[in-house]
N, C-alpha and C positions, 0 to 999 in steps of 0.2 A: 668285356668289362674288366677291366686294371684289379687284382685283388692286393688288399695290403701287407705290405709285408711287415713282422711282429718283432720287434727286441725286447726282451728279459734281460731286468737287472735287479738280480735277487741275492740276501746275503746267506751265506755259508755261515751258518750260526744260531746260536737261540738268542733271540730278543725277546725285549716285549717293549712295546708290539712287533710282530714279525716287520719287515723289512723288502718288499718286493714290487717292481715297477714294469709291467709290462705296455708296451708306447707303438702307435705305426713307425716303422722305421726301413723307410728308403734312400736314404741319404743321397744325393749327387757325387757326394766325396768325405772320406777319411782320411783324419792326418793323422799317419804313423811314424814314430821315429824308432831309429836303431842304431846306434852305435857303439865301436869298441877303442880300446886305448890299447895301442901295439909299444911293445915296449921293446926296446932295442937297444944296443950296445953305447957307450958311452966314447968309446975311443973312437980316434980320425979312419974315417972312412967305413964303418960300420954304424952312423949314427942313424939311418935310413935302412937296415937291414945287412946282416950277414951274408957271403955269396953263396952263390947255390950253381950246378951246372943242370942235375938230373933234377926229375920229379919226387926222387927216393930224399935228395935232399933239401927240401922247402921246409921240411917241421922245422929246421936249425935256421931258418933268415929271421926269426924274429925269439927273443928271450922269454916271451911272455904273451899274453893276449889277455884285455878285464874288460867283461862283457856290462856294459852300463843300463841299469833295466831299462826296458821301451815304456815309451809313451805313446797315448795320442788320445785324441780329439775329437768329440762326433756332435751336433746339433740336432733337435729333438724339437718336434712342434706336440705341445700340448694343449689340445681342441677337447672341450666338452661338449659342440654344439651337436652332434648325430645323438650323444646320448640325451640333451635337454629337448632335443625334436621328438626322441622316443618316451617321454614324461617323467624320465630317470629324474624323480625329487630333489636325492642327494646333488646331483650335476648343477640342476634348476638351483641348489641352495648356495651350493659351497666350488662351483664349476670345479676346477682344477687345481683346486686349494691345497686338497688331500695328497694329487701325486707331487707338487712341490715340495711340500713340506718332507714327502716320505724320501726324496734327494736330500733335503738339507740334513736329514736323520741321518741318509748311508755316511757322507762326508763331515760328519762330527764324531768328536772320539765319545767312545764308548767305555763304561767302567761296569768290571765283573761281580754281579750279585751269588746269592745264593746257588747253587744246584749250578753252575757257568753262566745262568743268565744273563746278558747284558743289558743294560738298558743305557739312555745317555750320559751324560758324566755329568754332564749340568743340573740334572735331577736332583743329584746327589741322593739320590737311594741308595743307602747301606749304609748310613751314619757316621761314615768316613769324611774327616775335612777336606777340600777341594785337593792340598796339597799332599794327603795322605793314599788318596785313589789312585791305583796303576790304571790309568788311560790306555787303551787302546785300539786302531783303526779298525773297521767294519773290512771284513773278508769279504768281496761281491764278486758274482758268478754273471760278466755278459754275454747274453747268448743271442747271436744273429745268424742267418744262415746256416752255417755248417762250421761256424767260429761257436766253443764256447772255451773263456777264456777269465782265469781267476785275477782281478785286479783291486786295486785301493782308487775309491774316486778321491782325486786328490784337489780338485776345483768344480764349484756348481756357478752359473751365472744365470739372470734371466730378465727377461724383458720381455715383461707384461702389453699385452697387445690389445685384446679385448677387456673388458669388465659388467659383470653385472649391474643392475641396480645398488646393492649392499658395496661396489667398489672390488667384491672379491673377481680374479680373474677366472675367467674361461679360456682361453687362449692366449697362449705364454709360448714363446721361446727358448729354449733351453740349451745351453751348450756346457759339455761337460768335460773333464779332462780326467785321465784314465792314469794310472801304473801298473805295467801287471807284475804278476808276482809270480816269479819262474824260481822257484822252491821246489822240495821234490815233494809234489804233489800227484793226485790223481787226474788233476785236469789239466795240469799244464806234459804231464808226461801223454795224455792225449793228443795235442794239440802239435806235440813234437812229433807225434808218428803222425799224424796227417800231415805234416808238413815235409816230412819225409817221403810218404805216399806220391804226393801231390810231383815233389821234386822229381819223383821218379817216372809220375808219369808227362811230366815234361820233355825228362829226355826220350822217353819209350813214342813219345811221338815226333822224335827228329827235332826239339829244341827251339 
């Protein structure tokens, strides 16, 4: 018997209400992007790179290097029906209501109360005018496998599939779209020595 595999997307922060989505998550496929902008010389014949003969001199074929944060992209099925077979009330009442809306939370900006609290901007809790509130994005921790990885969701979509009686959905589709955020943090300075780990043991088995 297949056991499911679990992703967590929780924020890095005080809210209220807290802020945390844990989903089965097996995915077929993840889209990741990565890229950088190599900056190089302006005059004829260096506009593609400086020459180089040895391996000592490669640092000097290019002026610069600007690393453009990564992105990507993952889909997410949200099913209430194992918990409305098990007589979970809440499930039976409001299916899937709850983890949707707790997405549309992470990917709205946030405005800081008291004590750092945030809560959403739209509230307008703390009697600041809309255009007086510093707005700012939800810090969230995704964690799959052996990835966890500090990102801003920066798009929610969805498309509702089943529905209750009351019209509320149980089973939705979710695809979401990710920034991560390679700041000097504690999680992404993790994530670079696993990556470094990983690289090494790539080559340590012959590549």
């Amino acid at each position: 018997m297949a056991v499911a595999t679990k992703g967590v997307l929780f924020e890095y922060g005080l809210s209220i209400p807290p802020l945390a989505l844990v989903f089965d998550f097996n995915p077929q496929s993840i889209s990741r992007s990565r890229s950088v902008t190599i900056k190089s010389g302006d005059a004829p014949g260096n506009r593609t790179g400086y020459d180089f003969l040895t391996p000592l001199e490669t640092s000097r074929v290019a002026q610069g290097v600007e690393l453009a944060a990564e992105g990507f992209s993952v889909d997410i099925l949200l099913d209430a029906t194992d918990q409305m077979d098990k007589g979970d009330p809440i499930a039976a009442q409001f299916g899937v209501q709850p983890q949707i809306d707790t997405l549309r939370s992470m990917v709205e900006p946030k405005a800081q109360g008291p004590l750092g609290v945030q809560t959403l901007s739209s509230l307008g809790i703390g009697g600041a005018r809309a255009f007086e509130r510093q707005e700012t994005a939800s810090v969230l921790i995704f964690a799959w496998g052996i990835q966890l990885i500090p990102v801003f969701l920066t798009g929610v979509s969805q498309k509702e599939a089943l529905h209750l009686p009351n019209l509320t959905p149980y089973r939705a589709e979710m695809s979401l779209s990710m920034q991560v955020i390679e700041s000097n943090n504690p999680f992404t300075l993790a994530d670079k020595v696993r990556q470094t780990a990983m690289t090494a043991l790539n080559a340590a088995t012959g590549f």
